[in-house]
Backbone of each chain as nested JSON, in Angstrom:
{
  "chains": [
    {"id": "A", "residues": [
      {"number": 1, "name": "UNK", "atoms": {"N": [0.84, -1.201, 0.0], "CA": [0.0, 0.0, 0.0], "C": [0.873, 1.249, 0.0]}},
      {"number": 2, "name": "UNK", "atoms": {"N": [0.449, 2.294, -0.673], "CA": [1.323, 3.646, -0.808], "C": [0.14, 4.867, -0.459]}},
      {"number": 3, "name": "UNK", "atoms": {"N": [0.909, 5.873, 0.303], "CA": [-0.12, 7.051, 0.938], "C": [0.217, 7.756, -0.125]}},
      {"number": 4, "name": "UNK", "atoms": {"N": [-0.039, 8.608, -0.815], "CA": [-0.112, 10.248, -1.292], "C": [-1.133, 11.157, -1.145]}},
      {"number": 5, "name": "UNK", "atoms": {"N": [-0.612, 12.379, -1.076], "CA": [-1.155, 13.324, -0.629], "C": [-1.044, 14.199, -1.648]}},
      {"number": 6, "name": "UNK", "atoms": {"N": [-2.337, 14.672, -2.42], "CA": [-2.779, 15.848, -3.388], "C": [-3.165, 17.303, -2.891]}},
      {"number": 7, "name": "UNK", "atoms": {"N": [-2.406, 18.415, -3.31], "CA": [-3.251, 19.329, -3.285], "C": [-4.132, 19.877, -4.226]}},
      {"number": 8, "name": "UNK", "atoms": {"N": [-5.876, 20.004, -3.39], "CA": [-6.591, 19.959, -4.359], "C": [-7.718, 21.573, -4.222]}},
      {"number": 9, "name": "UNK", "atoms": {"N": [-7.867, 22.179, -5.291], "CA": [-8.212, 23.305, -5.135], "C": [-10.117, 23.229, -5.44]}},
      {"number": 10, "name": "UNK", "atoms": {"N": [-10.813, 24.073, -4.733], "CA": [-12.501, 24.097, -4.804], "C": [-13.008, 23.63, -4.331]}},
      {"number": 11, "name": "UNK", "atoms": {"N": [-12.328, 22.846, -2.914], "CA": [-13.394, 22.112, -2.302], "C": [-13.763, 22.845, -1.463]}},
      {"number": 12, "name": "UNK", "atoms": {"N": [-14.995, 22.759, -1.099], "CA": [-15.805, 23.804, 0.278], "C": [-16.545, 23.599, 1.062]}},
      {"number": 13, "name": "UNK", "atoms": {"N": [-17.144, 22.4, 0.839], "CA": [-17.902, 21.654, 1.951], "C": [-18.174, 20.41, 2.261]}},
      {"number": 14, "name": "UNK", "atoms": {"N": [-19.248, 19.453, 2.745], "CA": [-19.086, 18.635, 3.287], "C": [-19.667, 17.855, 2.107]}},
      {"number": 15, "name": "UNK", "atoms": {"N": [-20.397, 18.347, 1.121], "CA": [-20.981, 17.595, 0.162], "C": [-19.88, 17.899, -0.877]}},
      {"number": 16, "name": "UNK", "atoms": {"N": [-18.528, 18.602, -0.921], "CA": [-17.392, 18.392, -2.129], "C": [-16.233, 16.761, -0.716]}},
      {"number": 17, "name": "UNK", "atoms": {"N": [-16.394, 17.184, 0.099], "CA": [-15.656, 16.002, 0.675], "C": [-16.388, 14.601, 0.086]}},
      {"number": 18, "name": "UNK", "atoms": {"N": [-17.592, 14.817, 0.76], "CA": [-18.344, 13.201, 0.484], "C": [-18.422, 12.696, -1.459]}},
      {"number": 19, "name": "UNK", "atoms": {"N": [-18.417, 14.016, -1.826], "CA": [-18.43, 13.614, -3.383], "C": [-16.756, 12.51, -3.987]}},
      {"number": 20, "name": "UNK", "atoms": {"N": [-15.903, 13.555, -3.263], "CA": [-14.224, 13.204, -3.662], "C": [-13.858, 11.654, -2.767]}},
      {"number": 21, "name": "UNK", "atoms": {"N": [-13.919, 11.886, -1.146], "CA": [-13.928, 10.371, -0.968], "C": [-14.591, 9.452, -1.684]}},
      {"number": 22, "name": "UNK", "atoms": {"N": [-16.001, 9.633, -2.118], "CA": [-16.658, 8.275, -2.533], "C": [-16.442, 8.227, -4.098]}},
      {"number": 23, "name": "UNK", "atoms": {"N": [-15.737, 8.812, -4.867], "CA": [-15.397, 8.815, -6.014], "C": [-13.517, 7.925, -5.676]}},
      {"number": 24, "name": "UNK", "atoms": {"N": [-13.265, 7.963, -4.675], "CA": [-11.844, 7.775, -4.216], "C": [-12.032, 6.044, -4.176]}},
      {"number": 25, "name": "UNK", "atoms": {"N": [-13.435, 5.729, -3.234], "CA": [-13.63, 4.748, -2.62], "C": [-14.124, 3.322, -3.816]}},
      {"number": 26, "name": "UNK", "atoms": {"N": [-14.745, 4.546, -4.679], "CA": [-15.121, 3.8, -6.176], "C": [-13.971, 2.846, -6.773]}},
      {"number": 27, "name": "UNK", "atoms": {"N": [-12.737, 3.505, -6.629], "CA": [-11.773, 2.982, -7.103], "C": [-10.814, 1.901, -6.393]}},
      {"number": 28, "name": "UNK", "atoms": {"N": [-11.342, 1.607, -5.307], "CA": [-10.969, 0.761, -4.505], "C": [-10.089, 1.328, -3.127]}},
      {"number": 29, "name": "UNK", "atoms": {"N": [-9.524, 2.641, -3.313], "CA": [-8.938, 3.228, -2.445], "C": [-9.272, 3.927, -1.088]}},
      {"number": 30, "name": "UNK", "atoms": {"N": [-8.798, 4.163, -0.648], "CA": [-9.173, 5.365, 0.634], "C": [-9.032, 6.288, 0.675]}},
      {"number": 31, "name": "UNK", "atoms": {"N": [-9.86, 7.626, 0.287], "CA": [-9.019, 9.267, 0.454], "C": [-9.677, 9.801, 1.78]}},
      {"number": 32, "name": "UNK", "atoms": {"N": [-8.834, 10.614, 1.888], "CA": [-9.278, 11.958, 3.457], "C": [-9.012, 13.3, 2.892]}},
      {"number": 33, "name": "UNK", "atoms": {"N": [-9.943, 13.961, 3.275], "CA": [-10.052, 15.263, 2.067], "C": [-10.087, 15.744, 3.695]}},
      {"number": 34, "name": "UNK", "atoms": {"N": [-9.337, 16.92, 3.709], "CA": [-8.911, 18.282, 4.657], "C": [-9.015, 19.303, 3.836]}},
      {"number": 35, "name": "UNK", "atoms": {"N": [-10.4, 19.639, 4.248], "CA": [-11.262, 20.853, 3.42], "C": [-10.069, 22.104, 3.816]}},
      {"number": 36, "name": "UNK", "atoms": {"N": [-9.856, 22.49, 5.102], "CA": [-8.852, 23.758, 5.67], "C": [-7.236, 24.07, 4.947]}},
      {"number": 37, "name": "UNK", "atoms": {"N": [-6.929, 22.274, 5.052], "CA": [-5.386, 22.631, 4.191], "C": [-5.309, 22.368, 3.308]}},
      {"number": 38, "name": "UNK", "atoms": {"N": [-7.058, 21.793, 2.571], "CA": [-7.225, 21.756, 0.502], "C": [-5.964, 20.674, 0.207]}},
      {"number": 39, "name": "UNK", "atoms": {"N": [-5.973, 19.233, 0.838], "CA": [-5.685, 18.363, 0.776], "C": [-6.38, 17.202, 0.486]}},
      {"number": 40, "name": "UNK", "atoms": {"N": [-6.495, 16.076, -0.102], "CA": [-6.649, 14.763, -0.144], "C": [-5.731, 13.833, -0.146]}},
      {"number": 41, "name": "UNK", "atoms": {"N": [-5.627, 13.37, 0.962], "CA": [-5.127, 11.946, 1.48], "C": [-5.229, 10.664, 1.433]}},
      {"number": 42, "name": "UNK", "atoms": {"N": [-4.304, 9.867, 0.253], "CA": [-5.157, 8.83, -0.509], "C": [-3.857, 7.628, 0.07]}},
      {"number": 43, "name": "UNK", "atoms": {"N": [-4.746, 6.532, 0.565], "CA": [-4.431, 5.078, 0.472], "C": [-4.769, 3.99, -0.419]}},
      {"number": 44, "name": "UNK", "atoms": {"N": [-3.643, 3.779, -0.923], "CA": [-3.707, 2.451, -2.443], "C": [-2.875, 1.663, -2.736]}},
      {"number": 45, "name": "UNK", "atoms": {"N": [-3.604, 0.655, -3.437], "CA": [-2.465, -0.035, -3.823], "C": [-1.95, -0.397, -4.987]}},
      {"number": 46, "name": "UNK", "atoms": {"N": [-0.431, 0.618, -5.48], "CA": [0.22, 0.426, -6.3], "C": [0.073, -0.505, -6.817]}},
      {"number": 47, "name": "UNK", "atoms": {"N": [0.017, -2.176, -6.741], "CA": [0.153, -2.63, -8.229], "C": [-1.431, -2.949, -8.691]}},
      {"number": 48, "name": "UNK", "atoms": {"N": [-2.61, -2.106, -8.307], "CA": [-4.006, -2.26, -8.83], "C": [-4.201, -0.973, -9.449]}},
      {"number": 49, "name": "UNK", "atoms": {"N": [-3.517, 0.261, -9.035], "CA": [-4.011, 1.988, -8.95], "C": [-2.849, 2.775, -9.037]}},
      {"number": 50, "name": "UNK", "atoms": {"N": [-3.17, 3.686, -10.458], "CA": [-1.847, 4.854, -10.377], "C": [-2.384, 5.68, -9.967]}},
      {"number": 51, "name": "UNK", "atoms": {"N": [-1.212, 6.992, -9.657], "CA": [-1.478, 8.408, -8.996], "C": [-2.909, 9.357, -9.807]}},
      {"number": 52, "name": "UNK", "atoms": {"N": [-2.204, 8.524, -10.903], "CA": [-2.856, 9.283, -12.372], "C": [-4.285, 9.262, -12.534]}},
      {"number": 53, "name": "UNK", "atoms": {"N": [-4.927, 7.998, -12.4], "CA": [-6.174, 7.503, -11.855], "C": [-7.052, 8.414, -11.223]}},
      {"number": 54, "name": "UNK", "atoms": {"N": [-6.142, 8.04, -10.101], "CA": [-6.539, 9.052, -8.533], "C": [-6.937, 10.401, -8.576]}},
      {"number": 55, "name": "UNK", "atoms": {"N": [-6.286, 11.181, -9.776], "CA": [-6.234, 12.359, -9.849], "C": [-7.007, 12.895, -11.157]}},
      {"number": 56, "name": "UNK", "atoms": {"N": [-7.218, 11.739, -11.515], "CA": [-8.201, 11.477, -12.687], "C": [-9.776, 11.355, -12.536]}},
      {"number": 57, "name": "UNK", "atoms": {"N": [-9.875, 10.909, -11.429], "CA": [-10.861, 10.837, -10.295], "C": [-11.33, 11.891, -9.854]}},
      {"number": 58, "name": "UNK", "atoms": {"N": [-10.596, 12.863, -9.112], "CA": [-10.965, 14.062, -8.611], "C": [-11.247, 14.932, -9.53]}},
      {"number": 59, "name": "UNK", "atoms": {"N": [-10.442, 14.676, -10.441], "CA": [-10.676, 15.931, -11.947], "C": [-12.116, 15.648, -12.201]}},
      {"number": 60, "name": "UNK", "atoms": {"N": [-12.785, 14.427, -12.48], "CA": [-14.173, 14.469, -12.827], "C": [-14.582, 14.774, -11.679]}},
      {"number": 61, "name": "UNK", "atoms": {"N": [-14.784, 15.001, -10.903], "CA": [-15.558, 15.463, -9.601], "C": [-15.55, 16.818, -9.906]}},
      {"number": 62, "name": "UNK", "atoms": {"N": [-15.075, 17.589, -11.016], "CA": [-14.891, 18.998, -11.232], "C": [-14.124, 19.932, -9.659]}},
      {"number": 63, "name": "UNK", "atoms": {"N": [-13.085, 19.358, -9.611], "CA": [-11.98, 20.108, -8.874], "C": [-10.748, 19.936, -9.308]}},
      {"number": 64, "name": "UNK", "atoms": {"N": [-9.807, 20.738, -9.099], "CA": [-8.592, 21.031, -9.588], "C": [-7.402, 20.518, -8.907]}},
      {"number": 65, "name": "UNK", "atoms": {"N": [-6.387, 19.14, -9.166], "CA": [-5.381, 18.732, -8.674], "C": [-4.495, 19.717, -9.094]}},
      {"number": 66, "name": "UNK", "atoms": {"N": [-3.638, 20.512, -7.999], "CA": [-2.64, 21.252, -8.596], "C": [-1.482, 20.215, -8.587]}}
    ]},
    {"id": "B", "residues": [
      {"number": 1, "name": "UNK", "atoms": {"N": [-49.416, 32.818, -5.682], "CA": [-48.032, 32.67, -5.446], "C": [-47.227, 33.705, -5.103]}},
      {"number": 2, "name": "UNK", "atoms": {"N": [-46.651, 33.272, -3.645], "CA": [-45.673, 34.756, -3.358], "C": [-44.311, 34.069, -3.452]}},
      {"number": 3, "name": "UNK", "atoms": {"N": [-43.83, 35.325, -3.269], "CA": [-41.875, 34.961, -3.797], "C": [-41.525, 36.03, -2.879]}},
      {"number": 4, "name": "UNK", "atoms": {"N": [-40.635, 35.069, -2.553], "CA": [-39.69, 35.8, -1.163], "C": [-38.213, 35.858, -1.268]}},
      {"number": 5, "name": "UNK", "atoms": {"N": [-37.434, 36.744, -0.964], "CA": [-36.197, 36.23, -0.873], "C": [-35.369, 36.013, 0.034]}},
      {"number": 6, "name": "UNK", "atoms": {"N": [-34.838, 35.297, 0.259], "CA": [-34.075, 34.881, 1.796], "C": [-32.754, 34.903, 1.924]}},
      {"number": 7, "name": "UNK", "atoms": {"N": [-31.549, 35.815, 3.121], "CA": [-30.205, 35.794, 2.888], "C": [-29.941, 34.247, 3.537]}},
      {"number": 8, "name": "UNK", "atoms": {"N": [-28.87, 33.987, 3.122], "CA": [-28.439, 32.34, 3.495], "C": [-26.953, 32.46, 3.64]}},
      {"number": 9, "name": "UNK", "atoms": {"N": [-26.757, 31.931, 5.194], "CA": [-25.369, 31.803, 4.743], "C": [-24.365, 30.197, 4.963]}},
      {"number": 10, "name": "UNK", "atoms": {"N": [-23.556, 30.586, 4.068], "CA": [-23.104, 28.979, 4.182], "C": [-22.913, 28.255, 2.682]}},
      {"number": 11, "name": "UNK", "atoms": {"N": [-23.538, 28.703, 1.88], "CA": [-23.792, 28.282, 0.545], "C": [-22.262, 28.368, 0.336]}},
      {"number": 12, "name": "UNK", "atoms": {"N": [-21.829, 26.998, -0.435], "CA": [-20.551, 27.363, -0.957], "C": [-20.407, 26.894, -2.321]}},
      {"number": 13, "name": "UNK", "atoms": {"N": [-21.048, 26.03, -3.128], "CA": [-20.714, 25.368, -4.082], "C": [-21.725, 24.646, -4.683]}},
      {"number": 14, "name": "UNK", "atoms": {"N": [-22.143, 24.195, -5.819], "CA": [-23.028, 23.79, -6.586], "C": [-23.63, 22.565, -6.184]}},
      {"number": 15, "name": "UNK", "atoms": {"N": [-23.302, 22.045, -5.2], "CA": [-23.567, 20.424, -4.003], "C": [-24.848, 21.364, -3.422]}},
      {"number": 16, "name": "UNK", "atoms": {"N": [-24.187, 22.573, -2.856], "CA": [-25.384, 23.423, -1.886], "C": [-26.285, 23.926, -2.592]}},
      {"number": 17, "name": "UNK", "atoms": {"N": [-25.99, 24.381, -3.459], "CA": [-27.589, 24.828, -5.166], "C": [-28.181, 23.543, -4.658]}},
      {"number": 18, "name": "UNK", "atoms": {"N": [-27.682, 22.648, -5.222], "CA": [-28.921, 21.34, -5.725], "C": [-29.133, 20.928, -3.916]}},
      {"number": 19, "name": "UNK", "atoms": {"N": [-28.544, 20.998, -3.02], "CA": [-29.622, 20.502, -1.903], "C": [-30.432, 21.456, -1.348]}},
      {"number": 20, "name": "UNK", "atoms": {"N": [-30.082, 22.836, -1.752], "CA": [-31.628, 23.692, -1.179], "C": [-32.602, 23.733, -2.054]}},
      {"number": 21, "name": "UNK", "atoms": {"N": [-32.187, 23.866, -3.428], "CA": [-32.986, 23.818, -4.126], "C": [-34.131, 22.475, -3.885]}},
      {"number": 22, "name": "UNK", "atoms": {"N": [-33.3, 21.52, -3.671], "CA": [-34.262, 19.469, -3.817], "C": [-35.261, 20.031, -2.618]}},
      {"number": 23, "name": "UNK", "atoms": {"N": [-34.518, 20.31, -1.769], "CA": [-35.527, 20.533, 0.207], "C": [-36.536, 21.283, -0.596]}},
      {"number": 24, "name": "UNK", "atoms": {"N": [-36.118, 22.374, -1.025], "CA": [-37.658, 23.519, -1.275], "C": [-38.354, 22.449, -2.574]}},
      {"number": 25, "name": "UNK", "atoms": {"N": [-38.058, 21.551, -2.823], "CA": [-39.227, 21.671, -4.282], "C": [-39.664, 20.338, -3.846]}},
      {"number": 26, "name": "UNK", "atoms": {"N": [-39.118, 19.962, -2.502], "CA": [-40.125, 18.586, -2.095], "C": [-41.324, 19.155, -1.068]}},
      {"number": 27, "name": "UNK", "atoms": {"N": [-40.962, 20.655, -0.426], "CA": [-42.211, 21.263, -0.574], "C": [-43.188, 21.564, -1.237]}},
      {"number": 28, "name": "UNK", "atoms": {"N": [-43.114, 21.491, -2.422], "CA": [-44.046, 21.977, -3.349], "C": [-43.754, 23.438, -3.837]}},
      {"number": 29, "name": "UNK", "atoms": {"N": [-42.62, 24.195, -3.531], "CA": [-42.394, 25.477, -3.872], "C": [-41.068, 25.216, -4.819]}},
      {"number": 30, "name": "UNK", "atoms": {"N": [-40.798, 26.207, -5.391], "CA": [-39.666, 26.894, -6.101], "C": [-38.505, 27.478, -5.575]}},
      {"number": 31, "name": "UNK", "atoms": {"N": [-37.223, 26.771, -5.539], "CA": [-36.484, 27.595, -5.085], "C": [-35.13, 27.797, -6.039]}},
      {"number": 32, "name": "UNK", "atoms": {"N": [-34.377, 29.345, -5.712], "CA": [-33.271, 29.494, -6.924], "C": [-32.356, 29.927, -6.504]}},
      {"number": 33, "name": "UNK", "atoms": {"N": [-31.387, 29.664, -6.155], "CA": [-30.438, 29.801, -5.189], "C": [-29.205, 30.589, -5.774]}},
      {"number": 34, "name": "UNK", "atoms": {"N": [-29.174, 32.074, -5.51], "CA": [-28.078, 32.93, -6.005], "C": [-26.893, 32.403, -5.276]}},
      {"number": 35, "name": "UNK", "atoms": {"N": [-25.817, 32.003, -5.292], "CA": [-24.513, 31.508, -4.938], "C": [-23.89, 32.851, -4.299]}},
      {"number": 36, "name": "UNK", "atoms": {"N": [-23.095, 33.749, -5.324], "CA": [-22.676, 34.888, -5.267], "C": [-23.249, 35.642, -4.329]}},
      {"number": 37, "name": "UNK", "atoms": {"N": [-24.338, 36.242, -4.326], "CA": [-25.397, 36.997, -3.462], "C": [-25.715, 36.767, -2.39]}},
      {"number": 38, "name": "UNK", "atoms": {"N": [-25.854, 35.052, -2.083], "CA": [-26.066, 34.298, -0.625], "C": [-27.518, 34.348, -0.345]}},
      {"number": 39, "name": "UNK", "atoms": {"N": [-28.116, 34.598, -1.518], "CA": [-29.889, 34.61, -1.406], "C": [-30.298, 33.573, -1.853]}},
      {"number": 40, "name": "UNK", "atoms": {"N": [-31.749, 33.059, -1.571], "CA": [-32.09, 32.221, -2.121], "C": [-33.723, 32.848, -2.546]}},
      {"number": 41, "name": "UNK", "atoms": {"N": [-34.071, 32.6, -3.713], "CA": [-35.502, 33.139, -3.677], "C": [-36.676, 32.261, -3.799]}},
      {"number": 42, "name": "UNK", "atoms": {"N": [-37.852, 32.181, -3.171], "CA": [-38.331, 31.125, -3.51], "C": [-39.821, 31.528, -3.848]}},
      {"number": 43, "name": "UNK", "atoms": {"N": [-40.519, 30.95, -4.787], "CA": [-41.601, 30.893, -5.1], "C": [-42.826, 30.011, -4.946]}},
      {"number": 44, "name": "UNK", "atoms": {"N": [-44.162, 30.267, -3.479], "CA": [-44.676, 29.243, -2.971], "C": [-46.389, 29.497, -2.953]}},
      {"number": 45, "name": "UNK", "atoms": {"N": [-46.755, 28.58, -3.044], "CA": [-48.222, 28.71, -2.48], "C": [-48.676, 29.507, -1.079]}},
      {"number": 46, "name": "UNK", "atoms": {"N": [-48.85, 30.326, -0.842], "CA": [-49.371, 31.126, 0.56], "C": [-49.896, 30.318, 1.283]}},
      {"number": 47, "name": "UNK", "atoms": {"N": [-51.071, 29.243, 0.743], "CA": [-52.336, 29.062, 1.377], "C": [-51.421, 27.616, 1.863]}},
      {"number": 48, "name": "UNK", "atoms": {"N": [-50.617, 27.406, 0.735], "CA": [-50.295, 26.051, 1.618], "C": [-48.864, 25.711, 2.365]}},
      {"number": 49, "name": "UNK", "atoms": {"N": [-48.491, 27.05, 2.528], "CA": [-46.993, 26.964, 2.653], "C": [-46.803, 28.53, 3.34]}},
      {"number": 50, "name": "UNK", "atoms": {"N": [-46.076, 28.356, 4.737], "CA": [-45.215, 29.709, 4.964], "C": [-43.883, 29.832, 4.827]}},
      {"number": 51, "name": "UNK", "atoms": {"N": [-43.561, 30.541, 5.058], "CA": [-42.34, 31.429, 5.186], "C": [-41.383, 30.797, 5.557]}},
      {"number": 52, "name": "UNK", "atoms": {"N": [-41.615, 30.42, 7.267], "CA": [-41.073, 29.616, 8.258], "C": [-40.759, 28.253, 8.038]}},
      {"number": 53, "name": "UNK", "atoms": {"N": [-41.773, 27.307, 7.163], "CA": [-41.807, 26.125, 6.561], "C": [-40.403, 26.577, 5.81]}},
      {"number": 54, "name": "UNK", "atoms": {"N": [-39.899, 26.785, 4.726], "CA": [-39.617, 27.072, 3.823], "C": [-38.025, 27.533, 4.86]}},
      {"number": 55, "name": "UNK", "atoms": {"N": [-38.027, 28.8, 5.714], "CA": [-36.652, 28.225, 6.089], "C": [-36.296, 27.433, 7.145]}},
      {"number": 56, "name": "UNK", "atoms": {"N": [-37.268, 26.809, 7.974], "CA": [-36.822, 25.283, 7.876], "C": [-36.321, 24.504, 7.638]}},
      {"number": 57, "name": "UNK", "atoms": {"N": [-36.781, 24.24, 6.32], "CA": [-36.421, 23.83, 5.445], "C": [-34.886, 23.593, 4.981]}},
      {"number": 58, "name": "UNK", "atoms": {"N": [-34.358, 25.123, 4.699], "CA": [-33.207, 25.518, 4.335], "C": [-31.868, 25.233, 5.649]}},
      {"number": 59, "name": "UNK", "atoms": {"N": [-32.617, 25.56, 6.646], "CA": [-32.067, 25.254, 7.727], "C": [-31.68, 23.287, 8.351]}},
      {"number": 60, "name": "UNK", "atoms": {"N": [-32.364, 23.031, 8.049], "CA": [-32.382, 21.409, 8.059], "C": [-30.988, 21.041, 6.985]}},
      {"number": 61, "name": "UNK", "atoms": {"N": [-30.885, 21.628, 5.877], "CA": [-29.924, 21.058, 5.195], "C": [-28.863, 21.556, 5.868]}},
      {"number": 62, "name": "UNK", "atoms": {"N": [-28.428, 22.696, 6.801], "CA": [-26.986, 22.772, 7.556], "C": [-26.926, 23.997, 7.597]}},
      {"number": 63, "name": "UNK", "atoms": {"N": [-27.837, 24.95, 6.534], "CA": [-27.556, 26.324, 6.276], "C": [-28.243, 27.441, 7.401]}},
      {"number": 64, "name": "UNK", "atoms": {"N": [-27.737, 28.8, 7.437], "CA": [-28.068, 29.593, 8.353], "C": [-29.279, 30.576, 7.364]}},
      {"number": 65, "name": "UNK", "atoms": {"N": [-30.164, 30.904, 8.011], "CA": [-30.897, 32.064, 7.173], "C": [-30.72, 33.213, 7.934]}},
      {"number": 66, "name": "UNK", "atoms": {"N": [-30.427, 33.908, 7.456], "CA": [-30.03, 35.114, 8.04], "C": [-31.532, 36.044, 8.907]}}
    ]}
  ]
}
């Protein structure tokens, strides 16, 4: 399993958290979205899931991986 | 039909449009939720619906009415 941590820009509430985890969770992974430090905190596992994915993920959720 | 407009605060993002909007129109009223402005306006039956119903309503989903 590998942690990374995205910074992710537009999230603002509790319904952009629940949208991004369960779009996270879709993919088999675990994220933790920290609305204050505009973070997501993702647990996965490398040989099922790339970063790319992950961040591919959030992009359709219409928010911005910087 | 009267139309009211209501300050709201808390609204942050297009998650919060579509859940005040869903609450008010499972009342039976109209609601249109300025983002920018922090208003929401809504359009309701008098006879079968007040004011108070309505921010209730708004209030139940997490939001403050001013």
């Amino acid at each position: 399993m590998k942690q990374a941590t995205l910074q992710v820009e537009g999230m603002s509430c509790n319904h952009c958290v629940n949208s991004i985890e369960k779009a996270i969770k879709e993919l088999g992974a675990e994220g933790k979205v920290n609305l204050s430090g505009k973070t997501v905190t993702v647990d996965y596992d490398e040989s099922k899931l790339t970063i790319e994915t992950i961040k591919e993920a959030i992009e359709d959720q219409g928010y911005d991986v910087v």
